[in-house]
VOGU-3710 file (C-alpha; in Angstrom, 3 decimals, decimal comma):
1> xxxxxxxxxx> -64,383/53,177/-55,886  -67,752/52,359/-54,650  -70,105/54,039/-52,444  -69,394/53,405/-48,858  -66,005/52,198/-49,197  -63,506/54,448/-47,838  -59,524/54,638/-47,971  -58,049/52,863/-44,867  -56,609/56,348/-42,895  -59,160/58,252/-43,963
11> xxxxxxxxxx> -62,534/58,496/-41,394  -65,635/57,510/-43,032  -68,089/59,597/-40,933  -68,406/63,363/-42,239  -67,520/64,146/-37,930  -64,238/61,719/-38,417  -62,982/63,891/-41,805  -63,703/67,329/-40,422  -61,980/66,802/-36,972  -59,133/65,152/-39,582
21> xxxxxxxxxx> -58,799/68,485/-41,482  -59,114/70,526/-38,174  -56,176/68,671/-36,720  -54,184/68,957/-40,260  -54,930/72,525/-39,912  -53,341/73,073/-36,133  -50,283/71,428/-37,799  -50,086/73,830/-40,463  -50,635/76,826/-38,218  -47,986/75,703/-36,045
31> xxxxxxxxxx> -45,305/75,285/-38,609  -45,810/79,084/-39,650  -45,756/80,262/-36,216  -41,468/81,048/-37,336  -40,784/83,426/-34,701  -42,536/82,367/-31,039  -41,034/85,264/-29,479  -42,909/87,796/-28,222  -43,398/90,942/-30,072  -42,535/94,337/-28,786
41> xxxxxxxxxx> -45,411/96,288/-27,199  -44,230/99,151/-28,990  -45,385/99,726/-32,844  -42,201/101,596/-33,538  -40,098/99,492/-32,227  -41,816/96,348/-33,473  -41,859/97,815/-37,357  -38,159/98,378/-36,854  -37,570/94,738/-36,059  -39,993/93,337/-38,698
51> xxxxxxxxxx> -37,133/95,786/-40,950  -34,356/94,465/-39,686  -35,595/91,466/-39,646  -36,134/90,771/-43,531  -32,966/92,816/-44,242  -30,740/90,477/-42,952  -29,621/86,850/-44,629  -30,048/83,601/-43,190  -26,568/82,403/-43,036  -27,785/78,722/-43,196
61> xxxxxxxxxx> -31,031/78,769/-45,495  -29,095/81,286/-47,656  -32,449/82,402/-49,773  -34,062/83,442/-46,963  -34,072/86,507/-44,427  -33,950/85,378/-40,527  -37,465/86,438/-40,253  -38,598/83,645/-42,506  -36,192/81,250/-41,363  -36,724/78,820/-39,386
71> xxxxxxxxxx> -33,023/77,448/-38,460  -31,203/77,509/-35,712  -29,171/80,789/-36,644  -32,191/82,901/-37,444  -33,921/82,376/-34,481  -30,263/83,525/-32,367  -29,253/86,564/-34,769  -33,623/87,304/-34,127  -33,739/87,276/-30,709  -29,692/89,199/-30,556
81> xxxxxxxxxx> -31,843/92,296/-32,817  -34,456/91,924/-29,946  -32,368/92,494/-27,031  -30,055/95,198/-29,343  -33,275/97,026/-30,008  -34,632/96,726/-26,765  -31,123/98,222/-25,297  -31,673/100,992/-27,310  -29,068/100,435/-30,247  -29,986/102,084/-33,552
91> xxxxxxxxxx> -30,413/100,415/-36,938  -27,134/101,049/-38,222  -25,142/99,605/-34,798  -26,746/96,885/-35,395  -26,061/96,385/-38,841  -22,549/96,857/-37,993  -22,500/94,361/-35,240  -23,697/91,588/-37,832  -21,748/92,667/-40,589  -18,703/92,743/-38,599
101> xxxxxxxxxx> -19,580/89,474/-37,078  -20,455/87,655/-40,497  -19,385/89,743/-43,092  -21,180/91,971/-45,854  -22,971/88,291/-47,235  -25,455/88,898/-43,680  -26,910/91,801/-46,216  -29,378/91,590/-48,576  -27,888/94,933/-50,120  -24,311/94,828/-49,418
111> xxxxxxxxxx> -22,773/98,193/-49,352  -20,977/99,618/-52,720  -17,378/99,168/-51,021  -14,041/97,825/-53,133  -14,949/94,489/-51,896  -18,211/94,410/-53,327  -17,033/96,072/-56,535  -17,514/92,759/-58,842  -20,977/91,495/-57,032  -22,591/94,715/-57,883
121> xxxxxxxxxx> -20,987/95,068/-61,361  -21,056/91,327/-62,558  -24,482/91,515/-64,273  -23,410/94,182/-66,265  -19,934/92,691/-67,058  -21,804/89,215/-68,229  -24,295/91,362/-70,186  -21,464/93,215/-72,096  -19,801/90,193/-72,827  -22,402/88,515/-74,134
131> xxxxxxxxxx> -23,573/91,471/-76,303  -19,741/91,907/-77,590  -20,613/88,027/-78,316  -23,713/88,322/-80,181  -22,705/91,208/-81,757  -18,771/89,110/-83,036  -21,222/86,177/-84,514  -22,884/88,630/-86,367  -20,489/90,831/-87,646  -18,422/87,429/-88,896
141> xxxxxxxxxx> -21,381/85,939/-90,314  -22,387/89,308/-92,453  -19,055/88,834/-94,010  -19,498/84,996/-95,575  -20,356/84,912/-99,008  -23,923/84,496/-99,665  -24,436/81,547/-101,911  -27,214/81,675/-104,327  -27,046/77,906/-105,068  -27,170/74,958/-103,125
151> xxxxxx> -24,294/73,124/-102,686  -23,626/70,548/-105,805  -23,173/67,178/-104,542  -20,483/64,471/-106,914  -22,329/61,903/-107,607  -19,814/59,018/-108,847
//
């Protein structure tokens, strides 16, 4: 590329690129701007719903908590914790009201409960099984004979 020549979108003039980046910067800012509610004036009550708020499972984004969500769902169950908090309702009533609403999954850290009995206690079962595994190969392969030669090959 030669001096002076410049790519067709982008502004040649040192003003043109900076108010470029500027505006690419608003654009940025406003896609992490998640939740435009208000906050409460409250620092209590506003650390509770921060809590709450990265507790609970986006039930559309899956891998994310409705505080980092930006769907649909998350902002609803967010603003339903804002009005249950600002009604007065503790932590746990409104854990229940979600969980009885969308089941355990809503929870980061479902509750140790018959239900859950095989989410919490899969890793260990797969672990056990595939140490019984490893430790079958072993076993069977400490048994073959151990051959000092190399297999002869016929030659005809």
């Amino acid at each position: 590329m030669t001096r002076g020549m410049t790519w067709p979108c982008f502004p040649a003039t040192w003003f043109g690129r900076l108010s470029m980046a500027f505006a690419l910067l608003l654009i940025c800012v406003d896609a992490y701007a998640i939740d435009s509610e208000r906050a409460f004036e409250e620092p209590a009550l506003q650390a509770r719903y921060e809590h709450l708020t990265t507790q609970i499972r986006c039930l559309v984004c899956q891998n994310n908590s409705i505080a980092d969500s930006s769907a649909a769902l998350a902002a609803d169950l967010r603003r339903e914790i804002r009005d249950m908090l600002a009604a007065g309702r503790e932590d746990s009533e409104i854990i229940e009201f979600l969980t009885t609403r969308y089941g355990d999954y809503v929870l980061y850290r479902p509750p140790w409960t018959p239900r859950t009995w095989l989410l919490w206690l899969a890793p260990l079962l797969l672990l056990a099984a595939g140490i019984w595994v490893a430790v079958r190969i072993v076993v069977a392969r400490s048994r073959l004979p151990i051959e000092d030669e190399p297999p002869r090959t016929r030659s005809g």
